[in-house]
TORGU-482131 format. One record per residue (C-alpha): residue in one letter; x negated, y negated, z. Coordinates in steps of 0.1 Angstrom, whole numbers, padded with zeros to 4 digits, always signed. Layout:
BEGIN
AXYZ
...
// end
This chain:
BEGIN
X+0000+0000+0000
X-0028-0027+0011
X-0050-0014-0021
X-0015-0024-0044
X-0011-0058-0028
X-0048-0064-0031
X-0047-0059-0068
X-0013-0077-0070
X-0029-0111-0054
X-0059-0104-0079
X-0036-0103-0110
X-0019-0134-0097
X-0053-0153-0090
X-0065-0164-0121
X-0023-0171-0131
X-0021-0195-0102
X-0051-0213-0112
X-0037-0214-0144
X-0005-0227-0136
X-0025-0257-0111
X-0051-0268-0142
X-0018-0269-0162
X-0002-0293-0137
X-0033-0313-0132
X-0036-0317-0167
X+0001-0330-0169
X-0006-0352-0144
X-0030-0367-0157
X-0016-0375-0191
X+0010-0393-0172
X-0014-0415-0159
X-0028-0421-0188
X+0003-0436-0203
X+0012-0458-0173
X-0029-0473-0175
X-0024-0496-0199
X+0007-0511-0185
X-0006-0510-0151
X-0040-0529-0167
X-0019-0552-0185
X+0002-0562-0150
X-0023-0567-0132
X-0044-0582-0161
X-0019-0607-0167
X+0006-0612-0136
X-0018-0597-0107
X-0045-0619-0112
X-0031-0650-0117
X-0010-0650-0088
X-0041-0642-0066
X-0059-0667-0079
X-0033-0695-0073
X-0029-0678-0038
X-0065-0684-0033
X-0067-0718-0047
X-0037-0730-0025
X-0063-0725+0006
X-0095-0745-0006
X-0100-0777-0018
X-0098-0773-0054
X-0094-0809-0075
X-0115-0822-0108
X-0146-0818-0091
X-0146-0785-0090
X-0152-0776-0126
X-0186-0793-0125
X-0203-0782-0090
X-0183-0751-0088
X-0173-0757-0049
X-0140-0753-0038
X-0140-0748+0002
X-0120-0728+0020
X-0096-0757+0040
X-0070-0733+0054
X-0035-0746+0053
X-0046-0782+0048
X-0029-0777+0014
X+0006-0770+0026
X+0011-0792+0055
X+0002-0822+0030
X+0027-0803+0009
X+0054-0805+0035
X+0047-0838+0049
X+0045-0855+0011
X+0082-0877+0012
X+0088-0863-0026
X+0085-0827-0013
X+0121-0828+0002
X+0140-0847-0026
X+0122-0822-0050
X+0137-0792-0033
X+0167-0810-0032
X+0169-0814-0071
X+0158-0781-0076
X+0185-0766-0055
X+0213-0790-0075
X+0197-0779-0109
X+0197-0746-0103
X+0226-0743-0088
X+0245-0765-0115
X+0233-0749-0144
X+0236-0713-0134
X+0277-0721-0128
X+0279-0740-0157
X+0261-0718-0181
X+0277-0686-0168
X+0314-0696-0168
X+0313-0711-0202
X+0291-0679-0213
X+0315-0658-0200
X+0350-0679-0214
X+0329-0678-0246
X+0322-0638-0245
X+0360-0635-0236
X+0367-0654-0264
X+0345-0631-0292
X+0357-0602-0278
X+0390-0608-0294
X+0388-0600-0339
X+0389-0627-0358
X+0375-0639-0392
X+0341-0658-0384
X+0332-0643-0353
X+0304-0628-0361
X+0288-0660-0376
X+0299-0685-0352
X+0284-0661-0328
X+0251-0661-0347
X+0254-0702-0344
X+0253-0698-0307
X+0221-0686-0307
X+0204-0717-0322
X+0194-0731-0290
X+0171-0701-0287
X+0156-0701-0317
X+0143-0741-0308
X+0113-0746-0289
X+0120-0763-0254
X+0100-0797-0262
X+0119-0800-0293
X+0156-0793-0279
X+0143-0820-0250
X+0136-0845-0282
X+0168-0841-0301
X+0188-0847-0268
X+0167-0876-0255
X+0177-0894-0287
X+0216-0882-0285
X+0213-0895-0247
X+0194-0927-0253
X+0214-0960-0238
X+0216-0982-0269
X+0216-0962-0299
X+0221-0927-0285
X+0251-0905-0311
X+0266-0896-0274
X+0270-0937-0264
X+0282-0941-0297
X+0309-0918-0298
X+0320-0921-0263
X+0325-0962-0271
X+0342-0952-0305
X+0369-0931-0287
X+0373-0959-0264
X+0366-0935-0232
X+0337-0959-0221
X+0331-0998-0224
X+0292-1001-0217
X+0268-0979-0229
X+0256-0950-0200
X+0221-0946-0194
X+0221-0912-0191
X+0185-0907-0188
X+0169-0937-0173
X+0195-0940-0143
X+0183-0929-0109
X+0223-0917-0104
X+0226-0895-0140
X+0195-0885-0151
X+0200-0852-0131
X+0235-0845-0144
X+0222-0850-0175
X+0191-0826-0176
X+0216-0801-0159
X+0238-0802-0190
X+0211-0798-0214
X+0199-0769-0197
X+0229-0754-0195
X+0235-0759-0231
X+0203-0743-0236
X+0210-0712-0209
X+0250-0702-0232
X+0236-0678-0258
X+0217-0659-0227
X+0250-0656-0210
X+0268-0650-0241
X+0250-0625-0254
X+0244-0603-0222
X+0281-0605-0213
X+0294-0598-0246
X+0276-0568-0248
X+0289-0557-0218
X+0322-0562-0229
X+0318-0539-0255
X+0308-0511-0232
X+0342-0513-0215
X+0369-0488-0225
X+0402-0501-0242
X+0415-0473-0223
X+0411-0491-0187
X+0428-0521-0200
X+0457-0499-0220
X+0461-0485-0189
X+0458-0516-0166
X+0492-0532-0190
X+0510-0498-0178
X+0509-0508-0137
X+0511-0546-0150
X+0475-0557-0149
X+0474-0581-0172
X+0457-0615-0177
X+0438-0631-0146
X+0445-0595-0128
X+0433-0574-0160
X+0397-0600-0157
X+0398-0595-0118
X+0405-0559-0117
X+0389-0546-0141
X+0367-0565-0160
X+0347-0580-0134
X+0342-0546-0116
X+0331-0531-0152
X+0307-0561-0153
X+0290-0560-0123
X+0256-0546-0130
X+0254-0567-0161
X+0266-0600-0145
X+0240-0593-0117
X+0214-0595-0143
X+0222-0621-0156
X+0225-0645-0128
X+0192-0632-0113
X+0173-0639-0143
X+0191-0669-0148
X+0182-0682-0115
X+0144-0669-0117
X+0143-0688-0151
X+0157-0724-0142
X+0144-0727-0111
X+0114-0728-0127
X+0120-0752-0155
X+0092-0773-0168
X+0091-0786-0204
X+0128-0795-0206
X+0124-0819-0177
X+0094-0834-0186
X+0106-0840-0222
X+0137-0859-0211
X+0124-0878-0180
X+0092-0867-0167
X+0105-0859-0132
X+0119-0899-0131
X+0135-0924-0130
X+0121-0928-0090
X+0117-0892-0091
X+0153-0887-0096
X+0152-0854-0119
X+0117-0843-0096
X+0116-0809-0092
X+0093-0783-0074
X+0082-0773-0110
X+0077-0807-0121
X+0056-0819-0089
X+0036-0786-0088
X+0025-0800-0124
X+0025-0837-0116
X+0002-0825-0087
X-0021-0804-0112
X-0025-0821-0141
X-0018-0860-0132
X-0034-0863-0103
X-0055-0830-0101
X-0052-0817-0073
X-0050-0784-0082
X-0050-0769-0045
X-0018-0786-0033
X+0000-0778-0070
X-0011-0738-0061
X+0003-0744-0026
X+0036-0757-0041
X+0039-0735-0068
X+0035-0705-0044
X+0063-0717-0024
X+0084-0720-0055
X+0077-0682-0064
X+0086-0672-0025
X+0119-0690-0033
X+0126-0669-0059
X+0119-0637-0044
X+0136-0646-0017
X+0168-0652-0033
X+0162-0623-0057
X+0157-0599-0024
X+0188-0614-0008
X+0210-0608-0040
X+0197-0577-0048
X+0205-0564-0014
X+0239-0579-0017
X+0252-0567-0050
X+0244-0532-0037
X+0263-0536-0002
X+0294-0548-0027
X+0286-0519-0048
X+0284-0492-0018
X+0317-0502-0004
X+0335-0507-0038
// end
């Protein structure tokens, strides 16, 4: 009996080893397709971020490039951050801008995915026209609407005193009290087609059958959108408003092409001071320090959604 068991875990020897090269071997050809991503994150996303971590702790400014000394100065950075007056009315405006524009662009994106959803002869090319805003770069779409919103001659002025719905021009862009509502209405003319387009399309993953049988037990309307497409749209209108947020709240070019962060820092933002702080005044340390608290704002709020879309989704 022992001689049989010996020769039995003999036979199987050599299979076992087998079996574990095979599996080491698999294993290692999976890591050999995630390298290149994982070389690429860190390459490009990684290192960057550490770097502006590091730089928000020394003194880093124009000097720098020529005698290569930045010293370490602790939190120097961001208690000038947090005691600089414009620090507060820029995370003021960021919170109204983002804010603003991710309401405004997702309920007219969604009214306007409502509204393709329905057949009709066009729709496919009026949809197609939505998605000209995209295919402008940023500094351009901020130099066609600082000429529709200029004071005197601006088309908006114009028509708005040709209707008869205004009797002085509105200086949209050089008033400390509508410059901000007026960069929030750009951007969220600029933010539709992402809404549109990521709602649409999951419209068109919903059943006709849910709403067929919704009109049966008299959903219909307001309680067919609450019931039933909402809930169907969850995951996808999750999406969308955490990229929308993550991508506004750090908007740059747009607000520097229409006001440059004024008038009297009106339209300043965090993104907009991080850059004044860089590349006006160079001080490069105290632009890391406040672009690191912009990126901690963002996580945070993507952490805190996150976590509450899946309580709502747990509990149904």
């Amino acid at each position: 009996m022992t001689t049989t068991t010996q020769l039995a875990a003999r036979a199987s020897g050599p299979a076992t080893a087998s079996r574990r090269r095979a599996r080491r071997g698999d294993l290692l050809v999976r890591y050999a397709f995630v390298l290149p991503a994982a070389v690429y994150m860190v390459a490009f996303f990684g290192y960057p971020i550490l770097k502006n971590v590091v730089m928000s702790f020394q003194a880093y400014d124009f000097a720098t490039f020529f005698n290569g000394k930045a010293p370490f100065i602790g939190l120097t950075n961001y208690t000038a951050t947090f005691s600089d007056p414009i620090f507060l009315r820029a995370l003021g405006n960021t919170a109204l801008f983002t804010v603003g524009s991710i309401i405004g662009q997702f309920v007219l994106g969604m009214a306007l995915a409502l509204y393709f959803r329905k057949q009709f002869p066009l729709s496919g090319f009026l949809r197609s026209l939505l998605l000209l805003p995209w295919l402008l770069p940023m500094i351009v779409s901020a130099a066609v609407w600082r000429w529709i919103l200029e004071q005197d001659n601006g088309v908006l002025n114009r028509f708005l005193e040709g209707v008869g719905l205004i009797s002085e021009p509105i200086p949209w862009l050089v008033s400390s009290d509508t410059a901000l509502l007026a960069v929030i209405i750009v951007n969220i003319w600029l933010g539709i087609p992402f809404n549109v387009v990521l709602l649409y399309s999951g419209l068109q993953s919903i059943p006709d059958e849910l709403y067929e049988a919704g009109q049966l037990d008299g959903a219909t309307g307001w309680k067919s959108f609450r019931h039933i497409t909402l809930p169907m749209l969850r995951p996808v209108v999750s999406v969308v408003l955490l990229l929308g947020v993550i991508y506004t709240i750090k908007v740059l070019d747009l607000i520097i092409g229409l006001t440059g962060g004024g008038p009297a820092n009106a339209t300043q933002t965090l993104a907009t001071r991080s850059y004044e702080m860089s590349f006006i005044e160079f001080d490069f340390g105290q632009g890391a320090a406040l672009s690191n608290i912009l990126i901690l704002i963002a996580l945070a709020f993507a952490i805190v959604y996150l976590r509450a879309n899946a309580r709502a989704a747990k509990n149904g």
